[in-house]
C-alpha positions as CSV (number, residue, x, y, z in Angstrom):
1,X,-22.6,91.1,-41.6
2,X,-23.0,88.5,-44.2
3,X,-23.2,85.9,-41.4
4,X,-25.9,88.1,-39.3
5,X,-28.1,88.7,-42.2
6,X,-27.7,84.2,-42.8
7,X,-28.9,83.4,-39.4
8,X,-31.9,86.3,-39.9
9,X,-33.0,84.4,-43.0
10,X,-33.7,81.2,-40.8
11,X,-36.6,83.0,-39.5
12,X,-37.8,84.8,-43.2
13,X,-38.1,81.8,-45.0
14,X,-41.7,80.1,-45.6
15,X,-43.4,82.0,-42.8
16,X,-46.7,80.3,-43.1
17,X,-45.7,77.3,-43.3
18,X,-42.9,77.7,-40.4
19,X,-45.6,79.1,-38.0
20,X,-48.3,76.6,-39.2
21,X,-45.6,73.7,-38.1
22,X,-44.5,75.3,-35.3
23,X,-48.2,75.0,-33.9
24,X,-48.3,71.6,-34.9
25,X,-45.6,70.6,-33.1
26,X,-46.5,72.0,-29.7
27,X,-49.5,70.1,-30.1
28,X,-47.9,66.9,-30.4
29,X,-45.2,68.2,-27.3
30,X,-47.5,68.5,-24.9
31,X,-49.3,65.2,-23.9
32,X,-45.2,63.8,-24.2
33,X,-43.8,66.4,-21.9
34,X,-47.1,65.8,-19.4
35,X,-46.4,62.2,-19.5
36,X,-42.8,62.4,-19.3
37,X,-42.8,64.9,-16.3
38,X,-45.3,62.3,-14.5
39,X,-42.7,59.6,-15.1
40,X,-40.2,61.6,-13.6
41,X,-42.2,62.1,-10.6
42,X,-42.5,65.9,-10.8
43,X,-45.5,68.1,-11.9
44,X,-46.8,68.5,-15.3
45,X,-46.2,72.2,-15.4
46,X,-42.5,71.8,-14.3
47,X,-42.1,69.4,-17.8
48,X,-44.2,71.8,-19.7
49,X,-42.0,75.1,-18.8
50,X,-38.8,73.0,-18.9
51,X,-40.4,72.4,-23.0
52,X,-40.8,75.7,-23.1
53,X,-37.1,77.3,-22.1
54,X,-35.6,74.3,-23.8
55,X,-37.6,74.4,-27.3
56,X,-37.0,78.0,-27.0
57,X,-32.8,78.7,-26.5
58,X,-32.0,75.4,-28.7
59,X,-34.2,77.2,-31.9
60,X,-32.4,80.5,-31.2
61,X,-28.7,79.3,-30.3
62,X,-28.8,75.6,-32.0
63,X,-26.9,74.3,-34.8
64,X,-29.9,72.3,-36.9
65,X,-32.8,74.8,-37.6
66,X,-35.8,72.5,-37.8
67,X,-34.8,69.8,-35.1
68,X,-37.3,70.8,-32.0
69,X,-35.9,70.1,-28.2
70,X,-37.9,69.4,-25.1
71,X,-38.1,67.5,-21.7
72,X,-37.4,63.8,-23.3
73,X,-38.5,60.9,-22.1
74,X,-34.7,59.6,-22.1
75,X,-33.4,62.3,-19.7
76,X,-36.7,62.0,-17.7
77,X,-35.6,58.3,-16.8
78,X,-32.5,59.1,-15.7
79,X,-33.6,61.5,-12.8
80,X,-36.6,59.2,-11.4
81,X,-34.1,57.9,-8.7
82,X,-32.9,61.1,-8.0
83,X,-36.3,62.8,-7.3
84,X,-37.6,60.0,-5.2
85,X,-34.2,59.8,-3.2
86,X,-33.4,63.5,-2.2
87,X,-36.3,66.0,-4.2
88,X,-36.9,68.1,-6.8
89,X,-34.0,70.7,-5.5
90,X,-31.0,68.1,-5.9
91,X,-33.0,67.8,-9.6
92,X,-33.0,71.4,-10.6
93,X,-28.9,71.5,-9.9
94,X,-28.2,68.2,-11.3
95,X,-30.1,69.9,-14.6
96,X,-27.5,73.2,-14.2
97,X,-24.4,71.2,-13.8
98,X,-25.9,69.2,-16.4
99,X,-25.7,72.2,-19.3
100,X,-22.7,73.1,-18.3
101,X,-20.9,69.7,-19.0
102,X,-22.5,69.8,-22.3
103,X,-21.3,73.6,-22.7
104,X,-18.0,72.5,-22.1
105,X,-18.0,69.4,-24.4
106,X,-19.5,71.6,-26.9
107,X,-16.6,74.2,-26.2
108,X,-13.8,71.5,-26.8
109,X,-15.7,70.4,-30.1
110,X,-16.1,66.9,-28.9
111,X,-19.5,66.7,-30.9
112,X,-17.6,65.5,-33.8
113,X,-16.9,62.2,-32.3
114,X,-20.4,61.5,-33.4
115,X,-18.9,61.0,-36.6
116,X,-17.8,57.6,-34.8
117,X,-20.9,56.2,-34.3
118,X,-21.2,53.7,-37.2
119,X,-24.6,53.4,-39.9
120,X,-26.2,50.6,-37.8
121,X,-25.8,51.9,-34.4
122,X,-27.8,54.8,-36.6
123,X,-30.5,52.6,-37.4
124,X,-30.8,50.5,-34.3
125,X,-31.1,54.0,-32.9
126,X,-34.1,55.3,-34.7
127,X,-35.6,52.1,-34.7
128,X,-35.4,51.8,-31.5
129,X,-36.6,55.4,-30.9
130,X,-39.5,54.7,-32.8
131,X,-40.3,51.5,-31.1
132,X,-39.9,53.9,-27.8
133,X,-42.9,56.2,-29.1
134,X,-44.8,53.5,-30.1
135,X,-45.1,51.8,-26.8
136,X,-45.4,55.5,-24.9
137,X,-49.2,55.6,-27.3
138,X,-49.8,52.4,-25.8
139,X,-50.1,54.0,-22.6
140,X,-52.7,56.4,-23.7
141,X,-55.0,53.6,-24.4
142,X,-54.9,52.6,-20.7
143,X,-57.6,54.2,-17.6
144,X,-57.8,54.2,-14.4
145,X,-60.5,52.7,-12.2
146,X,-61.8,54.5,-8.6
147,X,-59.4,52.4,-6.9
148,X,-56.3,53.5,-9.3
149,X,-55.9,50.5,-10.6
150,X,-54.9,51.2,-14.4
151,X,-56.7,48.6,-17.4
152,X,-56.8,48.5,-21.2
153,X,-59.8,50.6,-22.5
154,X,-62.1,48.0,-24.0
155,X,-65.8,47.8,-25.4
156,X,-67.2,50.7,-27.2
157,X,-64.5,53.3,-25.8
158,X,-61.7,51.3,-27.3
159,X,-63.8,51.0,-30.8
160,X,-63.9,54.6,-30.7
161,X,-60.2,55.4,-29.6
162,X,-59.1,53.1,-32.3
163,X,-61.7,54.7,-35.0
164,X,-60.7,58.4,-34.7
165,X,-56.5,57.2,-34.4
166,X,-57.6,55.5,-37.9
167,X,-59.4,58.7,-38.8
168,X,-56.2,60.8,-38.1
169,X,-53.8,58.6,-39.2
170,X,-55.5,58.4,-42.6
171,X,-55.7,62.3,-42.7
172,X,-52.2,62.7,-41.9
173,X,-51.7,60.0,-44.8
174,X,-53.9,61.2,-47.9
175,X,-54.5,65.1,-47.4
176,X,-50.5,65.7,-48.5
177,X,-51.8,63.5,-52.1
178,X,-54.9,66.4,-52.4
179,X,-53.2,69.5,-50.8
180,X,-50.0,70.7,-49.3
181,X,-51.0,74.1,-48.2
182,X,-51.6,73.0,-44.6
183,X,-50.0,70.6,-42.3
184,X,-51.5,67.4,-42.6
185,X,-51.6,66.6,-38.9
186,X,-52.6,70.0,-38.0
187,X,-55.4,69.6,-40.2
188,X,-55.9,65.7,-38.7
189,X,-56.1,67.4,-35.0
190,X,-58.7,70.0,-35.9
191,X,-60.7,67.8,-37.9
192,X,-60.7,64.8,-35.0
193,X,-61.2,67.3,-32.2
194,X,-64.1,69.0,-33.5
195,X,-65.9,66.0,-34.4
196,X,-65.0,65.3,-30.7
197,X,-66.3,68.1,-29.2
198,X,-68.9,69.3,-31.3
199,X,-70.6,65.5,-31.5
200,X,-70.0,65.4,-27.9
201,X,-68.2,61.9,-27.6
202,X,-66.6,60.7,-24.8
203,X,-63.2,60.0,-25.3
204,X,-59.9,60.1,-23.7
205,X,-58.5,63.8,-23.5
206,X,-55.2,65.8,-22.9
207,X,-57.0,66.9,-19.6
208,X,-57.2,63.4,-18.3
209,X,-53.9,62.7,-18.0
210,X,-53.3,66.2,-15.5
211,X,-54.4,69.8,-15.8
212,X,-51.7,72.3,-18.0
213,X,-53.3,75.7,-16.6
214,X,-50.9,78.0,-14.3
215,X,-48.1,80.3,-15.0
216,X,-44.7,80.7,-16.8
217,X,-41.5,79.1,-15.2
218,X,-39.8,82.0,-12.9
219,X,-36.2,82.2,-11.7
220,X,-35.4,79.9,-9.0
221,X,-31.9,78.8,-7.5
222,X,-32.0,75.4,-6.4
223,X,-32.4,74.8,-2.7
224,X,-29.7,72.5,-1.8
225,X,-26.6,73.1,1.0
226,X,-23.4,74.2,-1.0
227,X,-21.6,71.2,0.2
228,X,-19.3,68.8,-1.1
229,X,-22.0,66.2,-0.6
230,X,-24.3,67.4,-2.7
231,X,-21.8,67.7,-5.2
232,X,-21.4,63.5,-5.0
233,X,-25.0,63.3,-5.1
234,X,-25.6,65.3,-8.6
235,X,-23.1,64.9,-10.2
236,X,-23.1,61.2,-11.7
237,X,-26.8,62.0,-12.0
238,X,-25.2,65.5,-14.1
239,X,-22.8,63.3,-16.0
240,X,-25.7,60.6,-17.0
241,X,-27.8,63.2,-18.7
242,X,-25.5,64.9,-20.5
243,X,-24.5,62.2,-22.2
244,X,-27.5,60.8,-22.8
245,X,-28.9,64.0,-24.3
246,X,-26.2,65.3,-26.4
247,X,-26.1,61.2,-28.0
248,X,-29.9,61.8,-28.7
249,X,-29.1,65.3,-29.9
250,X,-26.5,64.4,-32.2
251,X,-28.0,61.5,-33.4
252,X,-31.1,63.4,-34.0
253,X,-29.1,65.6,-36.0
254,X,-27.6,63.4,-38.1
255,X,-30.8,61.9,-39.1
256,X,-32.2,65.3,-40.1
257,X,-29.1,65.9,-41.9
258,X,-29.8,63.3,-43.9
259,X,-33.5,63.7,-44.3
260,X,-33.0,67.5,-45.6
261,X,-29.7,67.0,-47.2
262,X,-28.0,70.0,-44.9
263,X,-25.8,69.8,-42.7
264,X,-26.2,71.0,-39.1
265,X,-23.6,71.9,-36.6
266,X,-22.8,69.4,-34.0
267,X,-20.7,71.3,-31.6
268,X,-22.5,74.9,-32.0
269,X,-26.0,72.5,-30.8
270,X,-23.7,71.0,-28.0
271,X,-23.2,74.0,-26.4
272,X,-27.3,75.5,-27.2
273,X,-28.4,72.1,-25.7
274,X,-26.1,73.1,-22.6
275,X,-27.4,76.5,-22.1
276,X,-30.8,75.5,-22.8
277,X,-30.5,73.4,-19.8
278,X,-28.7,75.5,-17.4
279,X,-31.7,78.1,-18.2
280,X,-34.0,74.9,-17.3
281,X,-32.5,74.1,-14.5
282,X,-32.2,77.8,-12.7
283,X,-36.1,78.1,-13.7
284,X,-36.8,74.7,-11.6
285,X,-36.8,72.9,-14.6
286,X,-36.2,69.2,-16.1
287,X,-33.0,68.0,-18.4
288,X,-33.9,67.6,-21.8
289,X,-32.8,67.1,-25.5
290,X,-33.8,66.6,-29.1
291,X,-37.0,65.3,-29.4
292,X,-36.7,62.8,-32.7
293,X,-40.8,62.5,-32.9
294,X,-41.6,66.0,-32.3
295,X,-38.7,66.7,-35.2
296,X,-40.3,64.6,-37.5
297,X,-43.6,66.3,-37.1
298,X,-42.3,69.3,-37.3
299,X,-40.2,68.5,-40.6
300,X,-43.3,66.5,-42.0
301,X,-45.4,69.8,-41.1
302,X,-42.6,71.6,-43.7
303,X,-41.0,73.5,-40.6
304,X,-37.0,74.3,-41.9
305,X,-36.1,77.3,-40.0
306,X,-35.6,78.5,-36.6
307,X,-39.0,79.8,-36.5
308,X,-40.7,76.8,-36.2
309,X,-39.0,75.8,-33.1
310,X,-39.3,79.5,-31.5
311,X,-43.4,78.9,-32.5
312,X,-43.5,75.9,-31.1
313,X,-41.8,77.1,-28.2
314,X,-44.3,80.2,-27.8
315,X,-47.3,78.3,-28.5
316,X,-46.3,76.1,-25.0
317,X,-46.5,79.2,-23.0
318,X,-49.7,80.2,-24.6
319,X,-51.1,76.9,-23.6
320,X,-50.2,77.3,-20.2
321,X,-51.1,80.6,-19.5
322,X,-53.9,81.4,-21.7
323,X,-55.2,78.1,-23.6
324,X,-55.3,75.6,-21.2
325,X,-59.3,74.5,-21.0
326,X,-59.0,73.9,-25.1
327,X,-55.9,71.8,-25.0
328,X,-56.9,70.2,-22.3
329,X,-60.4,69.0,-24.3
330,X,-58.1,67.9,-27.2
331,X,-58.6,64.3,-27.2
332,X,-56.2,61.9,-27.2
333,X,-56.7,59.8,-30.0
334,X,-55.9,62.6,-32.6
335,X,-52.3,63.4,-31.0
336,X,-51.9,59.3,-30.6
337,X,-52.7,58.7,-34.6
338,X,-50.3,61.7,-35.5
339,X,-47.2,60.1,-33.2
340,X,-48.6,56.4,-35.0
341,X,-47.8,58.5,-37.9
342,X,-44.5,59.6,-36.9
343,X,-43.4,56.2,-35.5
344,X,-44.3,55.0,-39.5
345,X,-41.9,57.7,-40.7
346,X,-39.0,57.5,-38.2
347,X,-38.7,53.4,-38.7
348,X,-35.6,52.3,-41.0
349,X,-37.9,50.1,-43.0
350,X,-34.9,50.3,-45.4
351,X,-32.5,48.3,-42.7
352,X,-35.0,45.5,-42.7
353,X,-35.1,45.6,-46.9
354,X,-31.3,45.4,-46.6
355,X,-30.8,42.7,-44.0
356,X,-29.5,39.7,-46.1
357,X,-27.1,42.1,-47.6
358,X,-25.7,43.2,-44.7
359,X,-22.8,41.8,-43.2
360,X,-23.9,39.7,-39.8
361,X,-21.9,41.9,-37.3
362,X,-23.9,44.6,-38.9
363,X,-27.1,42.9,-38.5
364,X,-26.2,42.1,-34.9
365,X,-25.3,45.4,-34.4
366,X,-28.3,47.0,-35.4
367,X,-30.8,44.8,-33.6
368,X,-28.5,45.2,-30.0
369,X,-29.0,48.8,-30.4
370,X,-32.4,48.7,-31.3
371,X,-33.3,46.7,-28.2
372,X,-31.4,48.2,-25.9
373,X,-32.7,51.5,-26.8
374,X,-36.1,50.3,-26.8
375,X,-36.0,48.3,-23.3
376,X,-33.7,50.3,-21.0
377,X,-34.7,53.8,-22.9
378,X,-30.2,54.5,-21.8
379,X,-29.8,55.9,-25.2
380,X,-25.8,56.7,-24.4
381,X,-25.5,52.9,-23.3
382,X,-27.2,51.4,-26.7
383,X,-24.9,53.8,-28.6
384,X,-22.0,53.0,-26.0
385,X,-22.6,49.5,-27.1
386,X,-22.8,49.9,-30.6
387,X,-19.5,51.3,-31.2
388,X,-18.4,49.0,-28.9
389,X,-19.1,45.8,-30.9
390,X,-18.7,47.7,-34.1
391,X,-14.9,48.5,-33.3
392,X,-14.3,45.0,-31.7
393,X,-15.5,43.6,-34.9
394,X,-13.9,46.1,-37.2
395,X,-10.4,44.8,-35.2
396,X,-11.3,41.7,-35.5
397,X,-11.6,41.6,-39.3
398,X,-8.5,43.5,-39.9
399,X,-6.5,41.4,-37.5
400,X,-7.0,38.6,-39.8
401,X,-5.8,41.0,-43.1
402,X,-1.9,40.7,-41.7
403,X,-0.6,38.7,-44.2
404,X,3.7,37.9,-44.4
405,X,5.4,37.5,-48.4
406,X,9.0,35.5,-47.4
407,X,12.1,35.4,-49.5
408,X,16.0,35.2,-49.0
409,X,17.9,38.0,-51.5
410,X,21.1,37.1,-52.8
411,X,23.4,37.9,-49.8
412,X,21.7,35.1,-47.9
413,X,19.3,37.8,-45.9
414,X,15.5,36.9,-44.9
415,X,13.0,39.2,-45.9
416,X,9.7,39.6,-44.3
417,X,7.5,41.7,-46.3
418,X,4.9,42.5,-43.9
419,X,0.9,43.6,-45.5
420,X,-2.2,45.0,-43.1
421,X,-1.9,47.0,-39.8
422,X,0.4,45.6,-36.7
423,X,-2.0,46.5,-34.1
424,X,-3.3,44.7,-30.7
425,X,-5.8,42.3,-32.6
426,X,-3.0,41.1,-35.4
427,X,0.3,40.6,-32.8
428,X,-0.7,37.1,-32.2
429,X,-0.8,36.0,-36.3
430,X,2.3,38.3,-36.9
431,X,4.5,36.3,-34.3
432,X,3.6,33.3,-35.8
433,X,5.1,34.3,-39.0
434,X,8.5,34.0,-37.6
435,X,10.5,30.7,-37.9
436,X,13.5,32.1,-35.5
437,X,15.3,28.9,-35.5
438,X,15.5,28.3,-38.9
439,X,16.2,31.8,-40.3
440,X,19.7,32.9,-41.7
441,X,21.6,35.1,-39.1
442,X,20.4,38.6,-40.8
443,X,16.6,39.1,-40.7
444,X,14.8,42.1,-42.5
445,X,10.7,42.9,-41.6
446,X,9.9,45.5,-44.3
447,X,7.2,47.6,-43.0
448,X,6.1,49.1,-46.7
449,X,2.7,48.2,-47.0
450,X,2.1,47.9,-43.4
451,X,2.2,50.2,-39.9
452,X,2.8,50.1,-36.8
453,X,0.3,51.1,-35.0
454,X,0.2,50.9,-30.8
455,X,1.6,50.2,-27.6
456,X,1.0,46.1,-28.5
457,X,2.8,46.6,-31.9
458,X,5.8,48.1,-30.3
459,X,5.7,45.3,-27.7
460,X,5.3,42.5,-30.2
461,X,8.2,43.7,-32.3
462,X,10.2,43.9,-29.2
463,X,9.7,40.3,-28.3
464,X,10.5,39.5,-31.7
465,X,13.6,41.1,-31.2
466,X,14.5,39.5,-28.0
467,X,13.7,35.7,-29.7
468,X,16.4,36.5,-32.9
469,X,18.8,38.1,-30.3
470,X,18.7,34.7,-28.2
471,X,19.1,32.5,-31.3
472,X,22.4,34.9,-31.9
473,X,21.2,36.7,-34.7
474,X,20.3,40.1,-36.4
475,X,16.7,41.5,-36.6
476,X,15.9,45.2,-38.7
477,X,13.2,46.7,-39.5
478,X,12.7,48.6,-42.6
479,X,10.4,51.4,-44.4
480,X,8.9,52.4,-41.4
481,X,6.6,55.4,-41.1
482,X,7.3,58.5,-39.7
483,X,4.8,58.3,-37.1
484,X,5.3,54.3,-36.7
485,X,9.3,55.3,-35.9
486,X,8.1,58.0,-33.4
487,X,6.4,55.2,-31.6
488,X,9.4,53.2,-31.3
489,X,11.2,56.8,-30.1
490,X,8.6,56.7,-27.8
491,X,9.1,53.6,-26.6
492,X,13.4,53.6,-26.5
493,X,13.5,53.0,-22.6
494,X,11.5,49.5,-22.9
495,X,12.6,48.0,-26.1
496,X,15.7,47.7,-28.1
497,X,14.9,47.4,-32.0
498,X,17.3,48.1,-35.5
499,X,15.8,51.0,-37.6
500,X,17.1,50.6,-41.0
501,X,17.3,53.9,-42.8
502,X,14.9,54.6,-46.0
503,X,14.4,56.7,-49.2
504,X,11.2,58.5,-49.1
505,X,8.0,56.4,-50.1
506,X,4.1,56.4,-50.0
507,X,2.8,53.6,-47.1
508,X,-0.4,52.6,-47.8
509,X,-3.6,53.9,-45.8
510,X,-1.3,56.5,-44.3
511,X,-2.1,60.0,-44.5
512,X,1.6,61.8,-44.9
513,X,3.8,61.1,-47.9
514,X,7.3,61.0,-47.2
């Protein structure tokens, strides 16, 4: 009951201001999810009902009130290939087997390996997200010519574009100083339209980049044979996108996390995000995911709850069906100067104030991310990458930690008191440690303040073995871990080692005391 009357209170809290940012943030959706669905190479209305269902089950079912899902940009470059290779059908089922590989991942509570992803691949990420909106404005500043040829607006219509961005931006920017008791780039996009369309200026609009009017997405199975072949076809294509929207999901969540100083529920959204998409993709819909600009103008517009997604998500289909000739007259240049705004806010300036006090892998890091993200738009491979480097530099550092103290004890017996881990990354310097030739006949390797830790440990302690058994003499280990003497247990068929039996005692960076 308790719980019931918790996830109730989600929609309770701050109603004004929930609805009020709701609103604003299916303004700022909508010229995103056109542009994304044209990208994609499907129609407008087909991203704008996929924002719909998505922004709609992932605020009722997700695990981070507040964070606002749609038809992203990353998924939507994914599938490009696929629609102009085999059709919008073979897209709709790549979408459903889509959600149900992130149901299942969310199932198995494999969201919490986010928890890997290290505090630069973080930044590179959101800077590199940012720099993604950025350059998707640019775009907006562009026309097209009678022989669709697109250029850069120029003359008096770029003055003015660039005059009513600065007019919003500066709204969005000073009206919080005077007054919170509206959203600041709601306010901005009223303010900038009407000037627009009661002065009658002639501008860029929402309805010149494709008309929104039409209906609500209905239920449709996707038209493809159920055959093994298609199977082949959708399914990297299914594989892709769910990884690439549950990295921008999580991610995304993370950041809120930190911006509100809650903490979301990574596996619960997993599985939301998947039935969000299965929805989308049995309603002829596009993949999709957290949205990090449309979350930031929705947290900056004080939305908290589930309510603000769910209004967000309403306010779409009231577009479609009922508003279209006024959004479509919205211009451009007031949603452009509230996304300038949110590409302000979502930047890390506070990585670049930090860069000569981070380490340089760090650094390196954070600016591989941030490019990759920004040029391919593969958020799972600039992550992917990330951790990649991170860890090979992580094992790098601690490889070069294994340190040996050396003394012989009064019965004439070598000691080898090993320090830092014995893992893949360290066997080389450990071997070298060794002189075999010149050691007494009994050899001791006490493992106190060390560990040994895989398959390369247990082979390098083998070999060792082998070397001090050819010279004709004795090699034991001592203090080893439990878990670093089930390895060797493990490993009995392949290697022949001397297990010296211990009192109890605490090893160092493990997590069992024995």
């Amino acid at each position: 009951m308790s719980q019931a009357l918790s996830y109730f209170s989600q929609y309770t809290h701050n109603v004004k201001n929930e609805i009020l940012a709701g609103l604003t943030t299916a303004l700022a959706l909508v010229p995103e999810v056109v542009a994304f669905a044209l990208l994609a190479h499907i129609s407008p209305l087909v991203g704008i009902g996929s924002a719909f269902i998505i922004c709609l089950v992932t605020s009722i079912f997700g695990g981070r009130p507040g964070m606002i899902s749609g038809a992203a940009g990353s998924v939507a470059v994914v599938i490009v290939s696929l629609v102009v290779q085999h059709g919008v059908e073979y897209l709709f089922a790549a979408v459903a087997l889509m959600g149900l590989i992130q149901v299942a991942i969310g199932l198995l509570r494999l969201g919490k390996f986010i928890r890997l992803v290290p505090q630069p691949v973080v930044y590179g990420f959101v800077n590199g997200l940012a720099l993604i909106i950025f350059m998707a404005q640019l775009e907006q500043f562009k026309v097209r010519d009678a022989a669709g040829q697109e250029h850069w607006l120029a003359g008096a219509p770029l003055l003015l574009m660039l005059g009513l961005v600065a007019l919003t931006m500066a709204i969005v920017y000073f009206l919080p100083k005077l007054t919170k008791a509206v959203p600041a780039s709601l306010t901005a996009i009223i303010v900038v339209s009407a000037l627009v369309i009661l002065g009658g200026l002639e501008t860029k609009s929402v309805g010149d980049i494709a008309s929104i009017a039409g209906g609500l997405p209905t239920f449709h199975l996707p038209q493809v044979p159920l055959e093994w072949n298609t199977l082949v076809i959708v399914f990297p294509y299914a594989v892709i996108m769910a990884l690439v929207g549950l990295t921008e999901s999580l991610l995304t969540l993370t950041v809120v996390d930190e911006m509100t100083d809650t903490r979301g529920r990574g596996n619960q959204d997993c599985v939301a995000q998947g039935l969000a998409n299965i929805t989308s993709g049995f309603f002829g819909g596009m993949g999709g995911c957290a949205m990090i600009g449309q979350t930031m103008v929705n947290l900056e517009s004080r939305g908290r709850g589930r309510l603000s997604g769910v209004v967000a998500a309403l306010a779409l289909a009231l577009f479609v069906v009922a508003g279209s000739s006024l959004i479509e007259r919205l211009p451009l240049a007031a949603l452009v100067g509230v996304m300038f705004m949110v590409v302000i806010g979502t930047f890390e300036w506070a990585s670049l104030r930090i860069l000569r006090r981070m380490p340089l892998t760090d650094v390196l890091v954070m600016v591989l991310v941030t490019a990759v993200t920004a040029i391919s738009q593969n958020l799972a491979l600039a992550v992917l990458l990330g951790v990649v480097v991170s860890a090979l530099a992580f094992a790098w550092e601690n490889a070069k930690r294994i340190r040996a103290r050396k003394y012989l004890d009064e019965a004439g017996v070598k000691h080898y008191e090993i320090y830092g881990p014995l893992f893949f990354g360290s066997v080389q310097a450990f071997g070298e440690k060794f002189d075999v030739q010149n050691d007494p006949n009994d050899v001791i390797i006490d493992f106190k303040e060390s560990r040994v830790a895989d398959m390369s440990a247990i082979e390098a302690l083998s070999k060792l073995t082998e070397r001090y058994h050819r010279a004709g003499k004795t090699l034991h280990l001592r203090h080893l871990s439990p878990d670093c003497r089930q390895l060797l247990r493990n490993a009995g068929p392949i290697i022949d080692v001397n297990i010296q039996e211990d009192p109890l005692y605490t090893v160092a960076g493990a997590n069992t005391y024995y």
